[in-house]
Structures are given as C-alpha cells and as structure tokens.
C-alpha positions in Angstrom: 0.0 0.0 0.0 1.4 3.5 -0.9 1.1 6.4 1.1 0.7 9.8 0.4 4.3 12.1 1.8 2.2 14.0 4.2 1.5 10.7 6.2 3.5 7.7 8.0 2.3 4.4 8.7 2.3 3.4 11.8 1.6 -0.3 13.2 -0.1 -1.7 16.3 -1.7 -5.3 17.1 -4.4 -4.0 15.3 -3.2 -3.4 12.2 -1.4 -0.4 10.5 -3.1 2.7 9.9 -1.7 6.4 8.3 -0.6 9.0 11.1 0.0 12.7 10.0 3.6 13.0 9.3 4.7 15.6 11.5 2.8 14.8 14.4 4.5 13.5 17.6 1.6 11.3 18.9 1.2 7.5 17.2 -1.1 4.4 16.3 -2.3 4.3 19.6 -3.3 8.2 20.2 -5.0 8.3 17.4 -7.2 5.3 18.1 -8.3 6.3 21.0 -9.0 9.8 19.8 -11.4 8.1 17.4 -12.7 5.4 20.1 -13.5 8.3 22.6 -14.9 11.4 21.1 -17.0 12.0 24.3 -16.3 15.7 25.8 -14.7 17.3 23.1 -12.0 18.2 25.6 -8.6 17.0 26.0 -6.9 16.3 28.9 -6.5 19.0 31.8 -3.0 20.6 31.4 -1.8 19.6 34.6 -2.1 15.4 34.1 0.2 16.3 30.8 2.4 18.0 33.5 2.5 15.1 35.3 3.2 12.2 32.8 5.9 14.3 31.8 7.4 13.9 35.4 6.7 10.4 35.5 8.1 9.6 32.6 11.6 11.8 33.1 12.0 10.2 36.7 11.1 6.9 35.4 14.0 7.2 32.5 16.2 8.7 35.0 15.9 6.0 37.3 15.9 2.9 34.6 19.3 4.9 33.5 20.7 4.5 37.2 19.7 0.8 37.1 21.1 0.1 34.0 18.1 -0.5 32.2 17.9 2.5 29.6 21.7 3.5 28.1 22.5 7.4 29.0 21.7 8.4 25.2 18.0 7.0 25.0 17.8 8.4 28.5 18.9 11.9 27.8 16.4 11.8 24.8 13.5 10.8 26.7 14.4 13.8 29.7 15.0 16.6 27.7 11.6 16.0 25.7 9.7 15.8 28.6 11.1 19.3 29.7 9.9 20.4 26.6 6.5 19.5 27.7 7.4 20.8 31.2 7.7 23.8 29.5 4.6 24.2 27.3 5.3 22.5 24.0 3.8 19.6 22.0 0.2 20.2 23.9 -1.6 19.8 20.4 0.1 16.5 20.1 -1.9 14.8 23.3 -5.2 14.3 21.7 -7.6 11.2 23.8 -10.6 12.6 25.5 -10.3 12.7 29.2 -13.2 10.1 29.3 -11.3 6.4 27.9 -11.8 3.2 28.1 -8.9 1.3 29.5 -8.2 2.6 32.6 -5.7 5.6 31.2 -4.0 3.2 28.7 -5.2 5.9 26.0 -3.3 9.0 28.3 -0.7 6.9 29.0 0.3 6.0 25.4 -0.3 9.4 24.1 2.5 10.6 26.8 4.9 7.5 25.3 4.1 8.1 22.2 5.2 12.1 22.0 8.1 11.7 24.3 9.0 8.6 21.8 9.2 10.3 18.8 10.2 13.6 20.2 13.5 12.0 22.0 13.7 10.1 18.6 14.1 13.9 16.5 16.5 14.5 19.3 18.8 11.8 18.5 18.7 12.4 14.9 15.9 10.0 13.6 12.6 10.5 12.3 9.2 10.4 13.9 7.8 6.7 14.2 11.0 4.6 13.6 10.5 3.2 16.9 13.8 1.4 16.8 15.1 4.3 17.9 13.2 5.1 20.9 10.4 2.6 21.4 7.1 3.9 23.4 6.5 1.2 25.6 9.9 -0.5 25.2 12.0 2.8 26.7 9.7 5.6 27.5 7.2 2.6 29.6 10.2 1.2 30.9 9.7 -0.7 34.0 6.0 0.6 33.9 2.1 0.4 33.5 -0.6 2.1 32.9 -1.6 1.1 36.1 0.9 2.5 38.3 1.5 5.8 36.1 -2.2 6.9 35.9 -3.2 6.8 39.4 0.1 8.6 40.0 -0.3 11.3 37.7 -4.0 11.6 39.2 -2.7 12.3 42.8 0.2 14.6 41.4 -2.6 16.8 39.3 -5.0 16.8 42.6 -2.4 18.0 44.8 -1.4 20.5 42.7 -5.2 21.4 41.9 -5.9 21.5 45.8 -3.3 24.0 46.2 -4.4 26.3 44.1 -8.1 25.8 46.0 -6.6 25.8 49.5 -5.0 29.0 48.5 -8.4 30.7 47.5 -10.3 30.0 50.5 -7.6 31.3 52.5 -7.9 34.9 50.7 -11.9 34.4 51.4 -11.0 33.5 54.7 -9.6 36.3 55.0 -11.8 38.2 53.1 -14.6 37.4 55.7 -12.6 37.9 58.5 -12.2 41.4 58.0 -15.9 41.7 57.4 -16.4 40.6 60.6 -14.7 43.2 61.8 -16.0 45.7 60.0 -19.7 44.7 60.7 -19.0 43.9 64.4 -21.0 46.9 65.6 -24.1 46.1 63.1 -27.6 44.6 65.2 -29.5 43.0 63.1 -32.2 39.9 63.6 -31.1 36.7 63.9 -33.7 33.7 62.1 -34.6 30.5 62.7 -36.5 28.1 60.4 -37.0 31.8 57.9 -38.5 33.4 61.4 -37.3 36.0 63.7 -35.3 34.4 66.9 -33.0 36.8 69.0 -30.6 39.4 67.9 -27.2 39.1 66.7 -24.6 40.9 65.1 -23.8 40.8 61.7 -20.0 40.6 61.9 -20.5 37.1 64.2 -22.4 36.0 61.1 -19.5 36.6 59.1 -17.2 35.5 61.7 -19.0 32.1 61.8 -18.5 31.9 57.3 -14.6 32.5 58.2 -14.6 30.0 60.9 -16.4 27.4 58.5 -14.4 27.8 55.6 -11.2 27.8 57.8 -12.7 24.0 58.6 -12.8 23.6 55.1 -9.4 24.1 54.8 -8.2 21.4 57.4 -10.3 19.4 55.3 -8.7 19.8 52.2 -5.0 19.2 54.1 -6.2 15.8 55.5 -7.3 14.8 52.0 -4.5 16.3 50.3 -2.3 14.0 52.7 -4.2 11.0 51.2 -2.8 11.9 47.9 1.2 11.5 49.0 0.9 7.0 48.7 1.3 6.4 45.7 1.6 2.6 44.2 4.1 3.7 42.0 7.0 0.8 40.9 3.8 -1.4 41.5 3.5 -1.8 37.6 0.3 -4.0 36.7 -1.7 -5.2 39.8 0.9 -3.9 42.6 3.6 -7.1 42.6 6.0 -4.9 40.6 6.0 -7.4 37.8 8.5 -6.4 35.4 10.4 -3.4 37.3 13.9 -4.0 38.8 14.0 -4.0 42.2 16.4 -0.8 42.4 14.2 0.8 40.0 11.2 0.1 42.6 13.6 1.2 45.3 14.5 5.0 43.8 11.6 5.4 41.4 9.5 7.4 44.1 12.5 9.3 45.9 13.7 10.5 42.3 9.8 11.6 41.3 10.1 13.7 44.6 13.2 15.4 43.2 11.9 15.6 39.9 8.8 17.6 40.8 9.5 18.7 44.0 6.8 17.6 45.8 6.2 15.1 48.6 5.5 11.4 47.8 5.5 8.2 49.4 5.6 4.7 48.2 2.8 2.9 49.3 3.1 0.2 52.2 1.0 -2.2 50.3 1.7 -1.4 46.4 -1.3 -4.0 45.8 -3.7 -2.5 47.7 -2.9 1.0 46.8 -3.5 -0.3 42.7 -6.9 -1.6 43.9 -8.4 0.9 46.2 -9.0 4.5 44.9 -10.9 5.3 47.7 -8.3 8.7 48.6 -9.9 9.8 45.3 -13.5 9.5 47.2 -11.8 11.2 50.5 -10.4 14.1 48.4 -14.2 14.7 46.5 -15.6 14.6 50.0 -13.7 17.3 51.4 -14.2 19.5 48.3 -17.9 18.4 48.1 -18.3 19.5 52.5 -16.6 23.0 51.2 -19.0 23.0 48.1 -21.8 22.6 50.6 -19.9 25.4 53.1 -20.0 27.9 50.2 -23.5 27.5 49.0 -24.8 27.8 52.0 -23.1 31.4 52.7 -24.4 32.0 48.8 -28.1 31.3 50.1 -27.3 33.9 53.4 -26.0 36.8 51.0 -28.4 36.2 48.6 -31.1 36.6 51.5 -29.9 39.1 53.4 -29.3 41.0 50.2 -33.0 40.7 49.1 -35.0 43.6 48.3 -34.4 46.1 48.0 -37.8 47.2 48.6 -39.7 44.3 49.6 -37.1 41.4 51.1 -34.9 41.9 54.1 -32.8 44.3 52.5 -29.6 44.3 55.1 -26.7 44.1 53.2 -25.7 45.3 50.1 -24.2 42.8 47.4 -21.8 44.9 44.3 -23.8 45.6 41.0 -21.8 43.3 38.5 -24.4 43.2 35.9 -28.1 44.2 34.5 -30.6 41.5 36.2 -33.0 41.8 33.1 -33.6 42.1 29.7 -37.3 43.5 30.8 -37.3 44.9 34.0 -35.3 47.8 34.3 -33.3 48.9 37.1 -33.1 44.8 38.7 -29.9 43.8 40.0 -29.6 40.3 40.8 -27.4 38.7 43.0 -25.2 36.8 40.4 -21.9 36.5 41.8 -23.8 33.8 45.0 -25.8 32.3 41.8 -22.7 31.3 40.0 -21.0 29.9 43.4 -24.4 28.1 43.8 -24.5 26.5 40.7 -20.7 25.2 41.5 -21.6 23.7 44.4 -24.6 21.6 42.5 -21.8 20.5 39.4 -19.3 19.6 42.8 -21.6 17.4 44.6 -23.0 15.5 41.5 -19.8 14.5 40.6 -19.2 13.5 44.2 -21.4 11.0 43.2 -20.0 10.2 39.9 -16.9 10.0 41.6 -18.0 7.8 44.3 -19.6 5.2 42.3 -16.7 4.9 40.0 -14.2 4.2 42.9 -16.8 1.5 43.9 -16.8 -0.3 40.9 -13.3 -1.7 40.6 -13.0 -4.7 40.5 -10.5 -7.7 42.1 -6.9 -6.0 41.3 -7.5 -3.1 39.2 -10.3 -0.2 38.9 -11.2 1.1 35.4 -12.8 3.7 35.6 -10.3 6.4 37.3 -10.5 8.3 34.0 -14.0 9.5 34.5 -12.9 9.7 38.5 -10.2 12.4 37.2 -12.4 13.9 35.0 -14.9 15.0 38.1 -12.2 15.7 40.4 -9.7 17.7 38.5 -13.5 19.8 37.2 -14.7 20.1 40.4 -11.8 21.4 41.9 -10.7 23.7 39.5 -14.4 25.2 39.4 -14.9 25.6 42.8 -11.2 27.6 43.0 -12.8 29.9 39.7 -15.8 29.9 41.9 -14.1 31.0 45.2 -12.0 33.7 43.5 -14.7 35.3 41.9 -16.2 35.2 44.9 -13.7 37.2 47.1 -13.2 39.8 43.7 -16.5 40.6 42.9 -18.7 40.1 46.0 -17.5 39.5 49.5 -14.8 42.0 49.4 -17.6 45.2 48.4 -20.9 44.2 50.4 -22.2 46.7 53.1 -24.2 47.0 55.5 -27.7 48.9 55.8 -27.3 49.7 59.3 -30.3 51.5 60.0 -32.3 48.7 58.2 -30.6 46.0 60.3 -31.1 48.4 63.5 -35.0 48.9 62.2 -35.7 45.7 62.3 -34.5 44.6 65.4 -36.1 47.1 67.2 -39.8 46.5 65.8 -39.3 42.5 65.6 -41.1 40.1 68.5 -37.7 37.9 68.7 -36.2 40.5 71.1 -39.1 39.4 73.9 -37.1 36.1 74.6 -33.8 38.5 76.1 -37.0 39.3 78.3 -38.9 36.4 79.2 -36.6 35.5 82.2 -37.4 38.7 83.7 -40.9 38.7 83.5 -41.5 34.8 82.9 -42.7 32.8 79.7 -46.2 32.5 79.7 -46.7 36.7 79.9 -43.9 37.0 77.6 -45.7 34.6 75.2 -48.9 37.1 75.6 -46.8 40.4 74.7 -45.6 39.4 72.2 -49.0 38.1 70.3 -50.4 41.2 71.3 -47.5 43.0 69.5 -48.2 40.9 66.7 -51.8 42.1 67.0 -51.9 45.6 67.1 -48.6 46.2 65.9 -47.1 47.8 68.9 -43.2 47.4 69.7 -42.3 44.9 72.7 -40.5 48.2 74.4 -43.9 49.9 74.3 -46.1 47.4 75.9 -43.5 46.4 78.5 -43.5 49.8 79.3 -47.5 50.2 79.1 -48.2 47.9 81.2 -45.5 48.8 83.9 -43.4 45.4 83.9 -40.3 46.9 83.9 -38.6 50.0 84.3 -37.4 52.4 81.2 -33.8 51.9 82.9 -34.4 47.7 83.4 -35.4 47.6 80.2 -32.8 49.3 78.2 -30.0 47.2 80.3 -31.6 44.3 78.8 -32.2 45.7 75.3 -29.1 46.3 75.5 -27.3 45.4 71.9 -24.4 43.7 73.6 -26.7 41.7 76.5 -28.2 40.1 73.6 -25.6 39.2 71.5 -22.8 37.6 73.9 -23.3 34.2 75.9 -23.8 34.8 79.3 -24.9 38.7 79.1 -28.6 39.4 79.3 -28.6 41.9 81.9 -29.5 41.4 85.5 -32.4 39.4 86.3 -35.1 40.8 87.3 -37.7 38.2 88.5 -37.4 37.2 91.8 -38.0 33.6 92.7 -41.1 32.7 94.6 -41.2 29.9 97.7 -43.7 27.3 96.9 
C-alpha cells in the first residue's frame, strides 16, 4: 500500500493505519482519539504536567539501574522538559473520558516523548527502533501504576491552588467581621425572627467554616502522598527491577519537587482508589460550606424594597432584559451553581471508585475527569467570589437596626425577667396591634425604662452569658 508524503504508517496489534507525518503522537493516540470522542475536551494541562514527570523520573531512574543507556535516556528527559515547558500540547489528543483505565493517556505521553527524543537523537518520527514507546519511555512501567500517579500529582497540585483561594476568602470574611462587628440585626430560625445578633458574628461564623474547610482539604490532600508507584500491573512490581522500585518514588520527589510516598502495600494502593472518594468529600463539604453562605447573601441581600434588604451585594451586571433597574445577586448564583456540578460528581466520583474490581479499577478516567473539574471550578468559583462580592458588600445599618427594634424575637432576652407565659402574651399582642415589645412592657409597667434598656441592650443580647441582671425574683412554693 502507498502512502501519500504527508503521512506515516504506523503499526499496532491492530493493524497499521496512516498518522499525520509531522505529528509527535502514534497508532495508539490516534485510536483512541477516534474510540473516545465523548467531551470534546482534552486532557487537563496539569495530568500532561505530570506524565511528563513520570516519565523523566522513570527514565532517569531505569538509566541509574542500568536498564535505559545514557543516550535513549537523555532523549526521553529533555523532551519531557519540553512538555514541562509548554510545547507539543496539540500532540496529546484522547478525550479525558477512555476506556482502558488511562491506557489511551498513558500511550499518548509514550508516544510524543517517543518520537520527540527520537528527533532528538537524529531519527525520524515513528521509527521506533530508535526510541520505542512502551519498550524505553514505559520502561519498568504500567498504565496502572502511572495513571493513578499522575492523578494524585494533578490533585495536589489542583488543591493548592483551591486551598490557597479559600484562605484569601477566609480572609476576606474575616475582615468583614470586623468591620460589621458593631451592626444589630435579627437573627432567624427556620425563615422566622429568633434573637438578635450581630452581623459581623455571622461573618465570623463563614470565616470559621471555611477555615474547617481548609483542614479538610490538608487531610485529603495528605491522602494523595501514597502512591503505588514501581507497582506496575496489579501492585507485585511485575517487570520493574527492584532498584528501579527502590528509587523510582525518591527520584519523582526530586523531579517535581513535591512530597510522595511509596505505598506500604503497592497491591492494595493499585486496587483501592478510595483517597480519590476522600479528596471529592472534602471539596464536596466546602462546596456545601460555600452555598450555604451564597443562600445567606443572597437573602440578606433581598430587596431592596420588599425582602430583608440588610446588606448590600456589588452591582456586576443588568438583572433583566425587561425589568429595568433589577440587580440580581449573580456572583452567589454562580457559586451556587458550583456547588450543585461539585456534589453530583461527588457521586460520579464515588460510584466509579466503587466499581473496581479484584486488582485493578477502570474507571479512574471519568474519576479524574470529576475531580480535576470540580476542583478547578470551585477555585474559579471561590476567587470570583472574594473579587467581585464579598470583598464590596455593606451594610444597611439603619435597616438592620430597624428591624431589630420592631421585631417580637427580642421578647425572649425578656422572658426570664418577666416569665414565659406573659412573655408569650406580649408578644401576640404585639403581633396584633402592631405595637413594639418596648412599648407594651413599658404600658403595662413590667419593667422599668432603665431595666429595660439594660436588657435591650445590643451587647446583653448578643454575647453568651450577658442578658442583663435578672429581674424576676423567685417565689417559695
């Protein structure tokens, strides 16, 4: 068969088939790019990062071994710093959703660094005797132990880039605490008026939940340091040199400069993926952390006529094509809608991990898929969070103070002074006529102006253990 300049053949053990001449990726690659067109995506940037590392520590350490000569080794290191550094992206081309448990991703990696270190040793793209895929770049390897690798390696690298975000909106909500420490507003239970509070310990209690957030996402991301690495098919380290199982970790650590252990039990860490299913949990709890604070601005923010009206959210946008002047809340909408795509995939992410079966689990590529999404959306998420609405709201402290003063919720700082039962019957009759608690107290002579304002007091209500002095003096039976 004759084929055209512009093409080489190419040969797998399913048959031959033409690849683009000047492309670095093979046979392989391009099967699976025609097997798996199911996002339209390709893989996340950071996996590529991290095959590269594999691959370079891998060479480096068969080299020490003696099982890859200096030259083929050299090759295979300096075109992975070329990927390091940004080049041949175009060239890895399988859908992050495979069949094959990351045998498409991990052959699209062998293949470019193949026939990349083969240009660099003076041959020509797909004469494999020069630098064979599996037979030099795969060296003392498997899919199996280089995909769940590269997994934990991109998480831990996504996670950071999280972890740092909540911090800034940690601190972000910190300082509104501070700032909103003097507001009163009322406090609500079940959508009903309760007892006062001020609206900086509302945002002090955000800061302190995302600050649990964060020791969250350091116990997962500690999960993500065992890897099964040197474990090759199933965990017994068929096929890779003992030295090489020895060094392979300590020389990915230098390589990327990150932390890693080799797992304990190399078979059980190929099983299991369940510290994928740990990670998702801790980003799903913060997913659930954030929405929740969404739901409280968005409420808070309501109005501005007609809702509670007691904080003001930035005006990012136009909130209609047809109503003119609405502003809507868009900024909490977007986080909201984060959270939802975070905890479905939770799910996603936690039914793959369960379906592995016996020594191997096929389905981590649709388990990195809905982790390495989730967490880079919630980070977006979180930083457009801080940017465009946590850092400007404001308070409507006369609106706060307003309500407060005319709600029924502050008769509970005064039921232990006058007792429940004509407590209960103030305040229906404020709810009645109308009247403010202060008034009727007052009407009806149960305490004094002077009693009453100690225990009306802003800071009585608002701090455990303050409510003023009790009045009510206890009776002998």
């Amino acid at each position: 068969m004759n084929y055209p300049t512009d093409y080489r053949k190419e040969k797998d053990s399913i048959g031959e088939k033409e690849i683009p001449r000047d492309v670095y990726y093979g046979v392989q690659s391009l099967r699976a790019a025609e097997n798996f067109p199911i996002t339209g995506l390709t893989m996340h940037p950071e996996i590529i990062n991290s095959l590269a590392c594999i691959k370079k520590a891998a060479a480096i350490t068969n080299c020490e071994v003696n099982l890859l000569d200096r030259k083929r080794a050299d090759a295979i290191v300096k075109a992975c710093d070329e990927i390091l550094e940004g080049q041949h992206r175009e060239d890895f081309i399988v859908d992050p959703i495979q069949g094959g448990a990351g045998t498409s991703i991990n052959m699209n990696a062998n293949e470019v660094i193949a026939n990349r270190a083969i240009e660099l040793c003076g041959g020509k793209k797909g004469d494999y005797s020069v630098i064979h895929p599996n037979d030099h770049v795969n060296c003392s390897q498997s899919t199996n132990d280089v995909i769940p690798t590269a997994g934990k390696m991109t998480s831990l690298k996504l996670l950071e880039n999280l972890k740092k975000e909540l911090l800034r909106l940690q601190d972000a909500l910190s300082r509104k605490a501070k700032e909103f420490d003097h507001v009163i507003k009322m406090g609500r239970t079940q959508m009903q008026d309760a007892v006062p509070i001020r609206l900086g310990q509302e945002f002090s209690a955000y800061s302190m939940a995302i600050q649990r957030d964060v020791h969250r996402m350091d116990l997962a991301m500690n999960e993500m340091r065992y890897l099964n690495l040197g474990g090759t098919a199933i965990g017994t380290g068929i096929n890779a040199d003992p030295a090489y199982l020895e060094r392979i970790v300590p020389n990915l650590c230098e390589v990327s400069g990150m932390e890693f252990v080799q797992a304990y039990d190399l078979i059980d860490a190929t099983q299991n993926l369940d510290p994928f299913v740990a990670v998702s949990g801790a980003v799903k709890a913060c997913a659930v952390t954030l929405s929740k604070i969404a739901n409280d601005l968005r409420l808070m923010s309501s109005g501005p006529r007609a809702g509670f009206f007691e904080i003001n959210l930035p005006a990012k946008q136009n909130g209609s094509s047809i109503m003119p002047g609405k502003v809507n809340p868009v900024i909490p909408e977007v986080v909201n809608q984060v959270a939802f795509l975070v905890i479905g995939s939770d799910l996603t992410i936690t039914m793959a991990a369960e379906a592995g079966q016996l020594e191997l689990n096929a389905f981590e590529p649709i388990i990195f898929y809905c982790i390495f999404r989730s967490i880079d959306t919630l980070a977006y998420a979180v930083r457009t969070f801080v940017d465009n609405c946590v850092t400007g709201i404001t308070a409507n402290e006369e609106r706060c103070r307003n309500l407060t003063e005319n709600s029924i919720g502050i008769i509970t700082a005064i039921s232990p002074h006058v007792g429940y039962q004509k407590a209960a019957d103030i305040a229906k009759k404020s709810l009645r006529t109308g009247e403010s608690i202060r008034s009727l107290i007052l009407a009806e002579h149960l305490l004094s102006p002077e009693d009453l304002g100690e225990i009306l007091d802003p800071m009585h209500m608002t701090e455990p253990g303050i409510s003023g002095k009790k009045l009510l003096k206890n009776e002998s039976l």
